[in-house]
Structures are given as structure tokens and as C-alpha cells.
C-alpha positions in Angstrom: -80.4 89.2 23.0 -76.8 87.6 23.3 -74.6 88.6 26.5 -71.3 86.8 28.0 -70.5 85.3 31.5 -67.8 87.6 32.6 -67.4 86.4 36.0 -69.3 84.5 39.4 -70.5 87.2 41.7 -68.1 88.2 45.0 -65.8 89.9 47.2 -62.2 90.4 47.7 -62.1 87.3 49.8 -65.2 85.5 49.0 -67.0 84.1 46.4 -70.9 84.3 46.6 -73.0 80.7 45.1 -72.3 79.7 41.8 -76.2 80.5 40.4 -75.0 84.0 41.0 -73.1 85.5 38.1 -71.8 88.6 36.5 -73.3 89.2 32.9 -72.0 92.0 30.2 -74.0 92.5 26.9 -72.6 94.6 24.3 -75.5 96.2 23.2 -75.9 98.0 26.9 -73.5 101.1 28.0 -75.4 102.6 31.0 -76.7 101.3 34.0 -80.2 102.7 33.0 -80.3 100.8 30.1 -79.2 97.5 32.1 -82.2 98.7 34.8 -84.5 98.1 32.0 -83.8 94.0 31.7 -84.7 93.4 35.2 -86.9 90.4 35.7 -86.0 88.9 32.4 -85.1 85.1 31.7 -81.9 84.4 30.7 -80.4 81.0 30.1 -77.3 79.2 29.1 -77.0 75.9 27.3 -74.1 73.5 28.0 -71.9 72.0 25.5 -74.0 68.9 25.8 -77.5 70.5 25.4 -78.2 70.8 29.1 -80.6 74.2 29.7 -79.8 76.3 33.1 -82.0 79.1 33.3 -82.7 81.9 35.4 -83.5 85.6 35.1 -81.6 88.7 35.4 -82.2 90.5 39.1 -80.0 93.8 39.5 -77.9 96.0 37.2 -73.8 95.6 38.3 -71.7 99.0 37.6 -72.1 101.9 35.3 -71.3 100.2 32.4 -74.4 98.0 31.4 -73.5 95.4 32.9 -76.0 92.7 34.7 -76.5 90.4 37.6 -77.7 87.2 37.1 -79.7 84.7 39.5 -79.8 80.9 38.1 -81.9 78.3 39.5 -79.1 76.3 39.9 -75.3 77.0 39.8 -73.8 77.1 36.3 -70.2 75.3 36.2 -66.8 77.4 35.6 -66.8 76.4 31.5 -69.8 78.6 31.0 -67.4 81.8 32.1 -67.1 83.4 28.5 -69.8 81.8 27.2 -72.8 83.0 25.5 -76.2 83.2 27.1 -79.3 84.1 25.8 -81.5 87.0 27.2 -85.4 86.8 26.4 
């Protein structure tokens, strides 16, 4: 399943680590259905072949879209980019 970065996880003020992101797939409009990836891997592949992965640990909003927890933090070129749900 393909989803997009939409943005890194945080506040009005502050921005929570950069393995922490904010994750909208088309294919999901409800939070129940987003509830239903929990505990999945997803990962994102740089422009030069490097693999971060992680999996997907909360549903964020009433719209489908998810939270996602990387092992490591993904850079600021991977916001709008494709990532790969499994």
C-alpha cells in the first residue's frame, strides 16, 4: 500500500524527533480504518537507495490518516514522498 509524508509530528511551538512523522494514504477515510494498520512496517527509500524503516503506531485525526515511528529520523526531502506500507 502507497501513502505520503505529509508532515513531522508536533505542536504549535515544538517539533517532536524526526523518526516521528505524520502519514496520509488515500485509500483510508476514517480513523477506524487507519486503526486497522497499527503495528505494520512501513518504510521509505531515499533518492539514493538508502532504506529507513519503521512501522505505523497510532491513527492521527478522523480522516485516515497515520502516525509513523521510524527507527531512525527520516530527513526533510522525504516530506511528500512516497512510502510503502506492508
Amino acid at each position: 500500500m502507497k501513502a505520503v509524508v505529509v508532515n513531522f509530528r508536533g505542536s504549535y511551538k515544538n517539533q517532536k524527533a524526526s523518526n516521528q512523522v505524520i502519514v496520509h494514504v488515500d485509500e483510508l477515510t476514517s480513523k477506524a480504518a487507519a486503526e486497522k494498520l497499527v503495528g505494520k512496517k512501513i518504510t521509505w527509500t531515499s533518492p539514493k537507495g538508502k532504506v529507513i524503516s519503521g512501522k505505523v503506531s497510532a491513527a492521527h485525526g478522523n480522516k485516515g490518516a497515520i502516525r509513523a515511528l521510524f527507527e531512525v529520523g527520516i530527513p526533510g526531502q522525504a516530506l511528500g514522498h512516497e512510502v510503502k506500507i506492508e
